[in-house]
C-alpha positions in Angstrom: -38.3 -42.7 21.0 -35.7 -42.7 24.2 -33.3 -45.1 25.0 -34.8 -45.9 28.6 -32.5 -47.8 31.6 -33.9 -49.2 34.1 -32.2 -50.3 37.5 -34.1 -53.2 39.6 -31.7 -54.7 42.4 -33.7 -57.9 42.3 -35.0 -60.3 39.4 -37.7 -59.2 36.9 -38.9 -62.7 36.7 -41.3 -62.0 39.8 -41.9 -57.9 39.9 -45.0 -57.4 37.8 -44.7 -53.8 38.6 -41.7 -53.4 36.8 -42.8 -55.6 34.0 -45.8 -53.8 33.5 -44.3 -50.4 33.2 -41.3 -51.9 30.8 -44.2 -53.2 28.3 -45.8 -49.5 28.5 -42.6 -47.8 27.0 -42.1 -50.4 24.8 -45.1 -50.8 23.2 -44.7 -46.6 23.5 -41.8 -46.9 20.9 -39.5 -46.3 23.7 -36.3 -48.6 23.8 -35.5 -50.7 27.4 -32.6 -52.0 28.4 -33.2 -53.9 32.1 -30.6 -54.3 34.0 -31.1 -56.2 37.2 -29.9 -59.4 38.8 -30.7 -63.1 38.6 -31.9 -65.0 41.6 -33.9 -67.6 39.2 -32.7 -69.9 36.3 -36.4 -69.3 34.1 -35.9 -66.8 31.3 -37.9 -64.4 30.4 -39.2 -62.3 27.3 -41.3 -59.4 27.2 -40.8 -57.5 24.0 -39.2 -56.7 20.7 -38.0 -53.6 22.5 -37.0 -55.0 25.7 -33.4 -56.0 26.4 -33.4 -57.9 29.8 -29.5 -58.2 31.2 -29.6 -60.2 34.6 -26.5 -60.5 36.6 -25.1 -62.4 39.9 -23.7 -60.0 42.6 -21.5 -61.9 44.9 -23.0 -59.8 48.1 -26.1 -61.5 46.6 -24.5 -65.0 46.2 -22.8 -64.9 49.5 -26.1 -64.2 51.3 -27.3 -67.1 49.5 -24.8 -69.5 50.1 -24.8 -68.6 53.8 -28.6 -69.1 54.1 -27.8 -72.6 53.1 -24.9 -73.3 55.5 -27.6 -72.2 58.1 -30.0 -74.6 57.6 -27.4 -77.2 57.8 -26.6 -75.9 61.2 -30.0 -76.6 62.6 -29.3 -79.2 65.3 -26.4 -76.2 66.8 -28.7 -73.6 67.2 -26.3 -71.4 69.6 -23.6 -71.4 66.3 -26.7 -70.7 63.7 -27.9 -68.0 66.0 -24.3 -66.3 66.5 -24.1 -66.2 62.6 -27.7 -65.1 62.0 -27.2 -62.1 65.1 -24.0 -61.0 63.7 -24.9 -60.7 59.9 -28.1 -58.9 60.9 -26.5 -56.4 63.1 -27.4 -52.9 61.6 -23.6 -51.7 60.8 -22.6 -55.1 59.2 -26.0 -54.7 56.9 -25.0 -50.8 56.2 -21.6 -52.1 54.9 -22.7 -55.2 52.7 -25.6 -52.7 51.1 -22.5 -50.0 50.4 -20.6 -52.6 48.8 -23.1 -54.4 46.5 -24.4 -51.0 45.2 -21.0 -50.1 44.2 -20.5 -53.7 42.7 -24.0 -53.3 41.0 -22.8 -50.0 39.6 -19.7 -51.6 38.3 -21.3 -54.3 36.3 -24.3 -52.2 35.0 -21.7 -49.3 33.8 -19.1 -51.6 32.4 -22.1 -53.9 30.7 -23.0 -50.3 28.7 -19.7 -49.1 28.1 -19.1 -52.6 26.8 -21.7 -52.6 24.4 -22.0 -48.5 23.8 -25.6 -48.4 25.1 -26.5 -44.8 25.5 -29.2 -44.0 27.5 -31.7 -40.9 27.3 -33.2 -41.9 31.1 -32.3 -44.0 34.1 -35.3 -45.2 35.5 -34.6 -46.1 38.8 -36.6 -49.0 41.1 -36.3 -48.1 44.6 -33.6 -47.0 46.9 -31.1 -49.7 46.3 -30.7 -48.7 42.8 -30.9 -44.5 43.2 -27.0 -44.5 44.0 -26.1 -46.8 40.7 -28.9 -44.4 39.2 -26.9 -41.1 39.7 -24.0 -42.4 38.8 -24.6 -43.5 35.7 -27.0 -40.7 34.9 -24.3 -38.3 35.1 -22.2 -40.6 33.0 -24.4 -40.7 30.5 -25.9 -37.4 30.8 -29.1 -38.8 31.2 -32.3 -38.0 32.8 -33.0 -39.4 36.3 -36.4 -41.0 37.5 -36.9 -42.4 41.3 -39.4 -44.8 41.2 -40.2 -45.5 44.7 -42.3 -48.7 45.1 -42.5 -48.1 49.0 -41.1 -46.1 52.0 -38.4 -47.8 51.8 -36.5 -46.5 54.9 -39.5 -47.4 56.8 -39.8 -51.1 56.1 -40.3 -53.3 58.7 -37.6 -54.9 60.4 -35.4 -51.8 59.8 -33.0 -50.9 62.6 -33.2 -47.3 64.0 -29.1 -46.7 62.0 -29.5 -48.7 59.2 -32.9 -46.1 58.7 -30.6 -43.2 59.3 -28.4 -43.9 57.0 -30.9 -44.6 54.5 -32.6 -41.3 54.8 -29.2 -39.6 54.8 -28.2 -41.6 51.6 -31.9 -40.7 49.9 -32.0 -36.9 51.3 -28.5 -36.8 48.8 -29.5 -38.6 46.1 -33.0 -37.0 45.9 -30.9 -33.5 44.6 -30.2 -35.8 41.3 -33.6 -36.6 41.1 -35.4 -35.0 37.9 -38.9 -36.9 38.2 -40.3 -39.2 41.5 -42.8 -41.5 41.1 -44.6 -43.2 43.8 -47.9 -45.6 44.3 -50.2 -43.4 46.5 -51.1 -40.2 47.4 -49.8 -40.8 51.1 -46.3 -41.8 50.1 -46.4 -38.8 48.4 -47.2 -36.6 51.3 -44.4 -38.4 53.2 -41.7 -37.3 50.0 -42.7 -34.1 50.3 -42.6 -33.7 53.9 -38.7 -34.7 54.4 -37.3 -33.5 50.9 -39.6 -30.8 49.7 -41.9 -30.8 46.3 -40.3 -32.6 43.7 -42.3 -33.2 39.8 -44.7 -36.4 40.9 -46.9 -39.0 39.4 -49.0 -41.4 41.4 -48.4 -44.8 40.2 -50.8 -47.4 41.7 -50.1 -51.1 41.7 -52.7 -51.4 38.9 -52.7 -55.2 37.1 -53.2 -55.8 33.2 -56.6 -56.1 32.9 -55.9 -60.2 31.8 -58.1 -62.4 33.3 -58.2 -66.0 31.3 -61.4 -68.6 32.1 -58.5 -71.5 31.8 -54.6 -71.6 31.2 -53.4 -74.6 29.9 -51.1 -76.8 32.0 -51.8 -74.9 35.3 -54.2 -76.7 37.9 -56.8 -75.2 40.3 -56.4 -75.0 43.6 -59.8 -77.1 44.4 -57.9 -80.2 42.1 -54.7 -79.5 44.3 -56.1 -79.8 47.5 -58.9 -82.1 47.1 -61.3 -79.3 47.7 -65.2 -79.5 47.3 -67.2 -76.7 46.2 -68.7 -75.9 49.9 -65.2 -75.0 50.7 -64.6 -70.9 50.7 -61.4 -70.3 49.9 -59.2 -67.7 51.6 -56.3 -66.5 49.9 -53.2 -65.0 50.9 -50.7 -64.1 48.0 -47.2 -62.6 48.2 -44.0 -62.4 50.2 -44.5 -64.8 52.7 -42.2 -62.5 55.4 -42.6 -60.7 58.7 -45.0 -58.4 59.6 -47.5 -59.3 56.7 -50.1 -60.8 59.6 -49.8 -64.0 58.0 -50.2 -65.7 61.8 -52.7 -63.5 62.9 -54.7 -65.1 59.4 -53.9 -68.5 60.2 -54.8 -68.2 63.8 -59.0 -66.3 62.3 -59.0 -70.0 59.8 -59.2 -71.5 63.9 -62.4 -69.0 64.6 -64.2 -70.2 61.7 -66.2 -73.2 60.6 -64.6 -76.1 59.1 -65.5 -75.0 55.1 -63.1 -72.0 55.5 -59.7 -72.5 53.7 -56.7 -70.8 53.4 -54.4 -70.4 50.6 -50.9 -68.7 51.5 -48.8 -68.8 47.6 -46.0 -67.3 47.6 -42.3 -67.8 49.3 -40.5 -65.6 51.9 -38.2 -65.8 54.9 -41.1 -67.2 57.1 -42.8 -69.7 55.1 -41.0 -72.5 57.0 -42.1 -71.2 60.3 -45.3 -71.0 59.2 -45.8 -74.6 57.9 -44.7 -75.6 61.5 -47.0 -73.5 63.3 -50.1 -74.7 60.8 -48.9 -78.2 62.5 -49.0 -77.2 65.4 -52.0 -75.9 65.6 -53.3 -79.0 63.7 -54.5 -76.9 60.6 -53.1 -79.5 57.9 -56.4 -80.2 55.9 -57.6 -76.3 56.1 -54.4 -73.9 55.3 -52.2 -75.0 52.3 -49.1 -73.7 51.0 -48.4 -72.9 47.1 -45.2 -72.1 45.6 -44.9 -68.4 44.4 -46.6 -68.4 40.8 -45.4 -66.1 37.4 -46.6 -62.5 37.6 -48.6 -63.3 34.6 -50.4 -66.2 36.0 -51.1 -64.8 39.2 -54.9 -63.4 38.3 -55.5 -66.9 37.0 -55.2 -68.1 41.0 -56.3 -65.6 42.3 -59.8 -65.8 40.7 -60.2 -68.8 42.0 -60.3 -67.7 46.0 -63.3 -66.1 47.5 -61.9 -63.7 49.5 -58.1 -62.2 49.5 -56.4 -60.8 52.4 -53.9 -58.2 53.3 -53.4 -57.6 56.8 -50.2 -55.8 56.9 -49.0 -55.4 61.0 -49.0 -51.4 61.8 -45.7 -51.9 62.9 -44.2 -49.4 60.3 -45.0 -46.3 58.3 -44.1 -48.3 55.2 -46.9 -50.9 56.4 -49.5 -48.2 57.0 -49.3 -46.3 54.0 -48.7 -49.5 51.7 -51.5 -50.2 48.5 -49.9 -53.5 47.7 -50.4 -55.0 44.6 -53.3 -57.7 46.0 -54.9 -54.9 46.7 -56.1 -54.4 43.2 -55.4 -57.6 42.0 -58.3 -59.0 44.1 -60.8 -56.5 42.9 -59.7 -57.2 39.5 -60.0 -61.3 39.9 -63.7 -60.1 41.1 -62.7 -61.2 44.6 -63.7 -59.1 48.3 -60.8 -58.3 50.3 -60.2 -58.2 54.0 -57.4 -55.7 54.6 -55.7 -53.7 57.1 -58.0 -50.7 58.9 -54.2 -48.5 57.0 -55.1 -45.5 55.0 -53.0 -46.6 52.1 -55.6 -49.9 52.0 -59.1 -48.3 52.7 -58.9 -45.4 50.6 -59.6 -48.2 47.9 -61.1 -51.1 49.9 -63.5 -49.0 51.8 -64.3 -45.9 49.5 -65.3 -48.5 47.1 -66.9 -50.8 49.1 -64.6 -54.1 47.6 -64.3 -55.3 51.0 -63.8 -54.6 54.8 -60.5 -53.0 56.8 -60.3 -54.3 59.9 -57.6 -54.9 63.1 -54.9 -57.2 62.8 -56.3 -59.7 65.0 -57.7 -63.4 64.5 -61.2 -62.4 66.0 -61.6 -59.5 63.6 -60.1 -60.9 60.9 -62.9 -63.9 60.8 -65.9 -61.5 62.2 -64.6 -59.5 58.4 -65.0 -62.7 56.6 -68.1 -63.7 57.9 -69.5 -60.3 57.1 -68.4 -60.4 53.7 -70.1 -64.1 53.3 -73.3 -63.0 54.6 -73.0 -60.1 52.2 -71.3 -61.4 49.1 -72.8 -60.6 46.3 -72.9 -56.8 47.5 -69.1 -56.9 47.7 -68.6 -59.2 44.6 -70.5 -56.6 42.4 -68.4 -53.4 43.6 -65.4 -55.1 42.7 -66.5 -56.0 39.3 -67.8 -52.6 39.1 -65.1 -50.5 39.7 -62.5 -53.1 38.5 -62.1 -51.1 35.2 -61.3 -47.6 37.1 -57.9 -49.5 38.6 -56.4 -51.0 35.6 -52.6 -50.5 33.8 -54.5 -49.4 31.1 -55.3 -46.3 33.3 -52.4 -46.0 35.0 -50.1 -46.3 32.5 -51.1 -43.9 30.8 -49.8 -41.6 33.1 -46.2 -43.0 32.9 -46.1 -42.7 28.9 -46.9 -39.0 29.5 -44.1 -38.0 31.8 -41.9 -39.8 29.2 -43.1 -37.5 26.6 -42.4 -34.7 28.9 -39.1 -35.2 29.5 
């Protein structure tokens, strides 16, 4: 048994990644103490072994509060942009991250010292937890694991410094490093490229395999919605943010007959934006907006869709070589997906024939759903068949191994 810590610089309640790969160590025998912040009031429990500390930063806070004030600021638009510029500008980000990873640090090393947790591994999630991650790794003369759920440096929206100084920061933290894991092959290749070979395992963004008939107290989305069953039902599920060619989908449900519905559930910085453009466009009674659901009950939507969608913008390396977690959890609700033409996306939703990749335009998009219609059952059947071969089950079998290893 080790005493495992993991890092995650947002709240549990929503990552099923990190979730998933706590329950693996626990039910392991391993011990895990999260430590990560709180950006919801629901609690959550996972297992006997689990210990989930959740914090507020006031970087965190701050950014919150000053959302608000800028929604209250809509009718002076020249005083909300000023604020919204200057906050986003690339040395005023590069500051704010220094100093809430040195306040995260503080609390997560005074929390432990506090209550004399020792720990045998710092697992860390992502960049904005590596720095808090070496610190106390060295403190506690622990081991040190990156677990990189993206190319972080390259996410969209990411100006040309703040990127520099993230590579700068991760090309001296990655000397600390004892094991990386990452969710594909390609991200892999891109590791090794800038920092050299470095002990690997390929983690994909495998689900449970978990899929209930019926959950008690949660609807459907046909009841929601009014729905009939000639309806097909598009669904989008995640972050509702830039980049993730949620427009270019909204703009494809315009090319397509009247049945076709669209499902966006999630929340995000541009879920406002969008519900004014679906206005706009006069799209009220075909694309519908749910609120971002409970990891756990997420397969119990999604099932319910006939065809999910993940067209990512090329407008990043992060983007391109991505394998989100729709990705799989489509094929694994037994649902075809429509994805960006991105190697990190076909080299599941092509090689195994659970959907189409295609460009990140409206025509395409709806051409790719058509296709699959006309074809449904063909792409129905190769994601039930291959639904078993991408499952936690699988996958985390590999993580349990390099904790035995270490």
């Amino acid at each position: 048994m080790k005493n495992v810590i993991m890092l995650l610089f947002k709240d549990i309640l929503y990552d099923a990644r990190v979730q998933r790969e706590a329950l693996a160590l626990a039910e392991a025998g391993h011990k895990v103490t999260i430590l990560c912040l709180k950006e919801f009031d629901k609690e959550l429990k996972l297992h006997p072994n689990i210990q989930i500390i959740r914090f507020v930063i006031s970087t965190k806070k701050a950014k919150q509060q000053m959302g608000e004030e800028i929604q209250t600021l809509e009718k002076k638009k020249s005083l909300k942009n000023m604020i919204v510029s200057f906050v986003r500008l690339p040395a005023v980000k590069i500051l704010k991250d220094i100093y809430a990873s040195k306040e995260f640090f503080d609390y997560c090393f005074t929390w432990l010292k506090k209550n004399n947790i020792k720990g045998d591994v710092i697992h860390s999630h992502d960049l904005n937890t590596l720095s808090a991650g070496v610190k106390l790794a060295k403190a506690l003369h622990a081991k040190l694991i990156y677990d990189s759920h993206e190319l972080y440096n390259e996410m969209a929206g990411r100006k040309q410094l703040d990127k520099n100084f993230g590579y700068y920061l991760e090309n001296k933290l990655m000397a600390y490093v004892d094991h990386l894991i990452v969710v594909n092959p390609y991200v892999q290749d891109e590791f090794e490229k800038r920092y050299g070979k470095k002990p690997t395992v390929i983690l994909q963004n495998t689900p449970i395999f978990n899929i209930d008939v019926s959950k008690d107290g949660l609807e459907s989305f046909r009841e929601r919605y009014n729905l009939n069953e000639r309806d097909i039902l598009l669904l989008y599920q995640g972050g509702v943010n830039p980049q993730r060619g949620i427009e270019e989908t909204i703009r494809a449900v315009e090319l397509l007959p009247s049945e076709y519905k669209l499902i966006i559930m999630g929340n995000g910085m541009i879920k406002t934006e969008l519900i004014k453009m679906v206005a706009v466009l006069g799209l009220n009674e075909r694309v519908f907006f749910y609120d971002q659901v409970p990891a756990e009950d997420v397969l119990y939507y999604t099932k319910q869709a006939h065809i999910g969608l993940v067209m990512y913008r090329n407008t990043s390396k992060n983007n391109f070589y991505s394998t989100p977690n729709k990705i799989f959890e489509y094929m694994l609700a037994g649902i075809p997906a429509v994805a960006s033409n991105h190697p990190g996306k076909s080299y599941i939703v092509e090689n195994e024939g659970t959907g189409i990749c295609t460009e990140e335009n409206p025509a395409d998009i709806a051409e790719a759903v058509k296709k699959i219609i006309e074809n449904y059952d063909f792409y129905r059947s190769n994601c039930l068949a291959n639904r078993m071969k991408y499952t936690w089950d699988t996958e985390k079998e590999k993580l349990i191994n390099l904790y035995h290893s270490l």
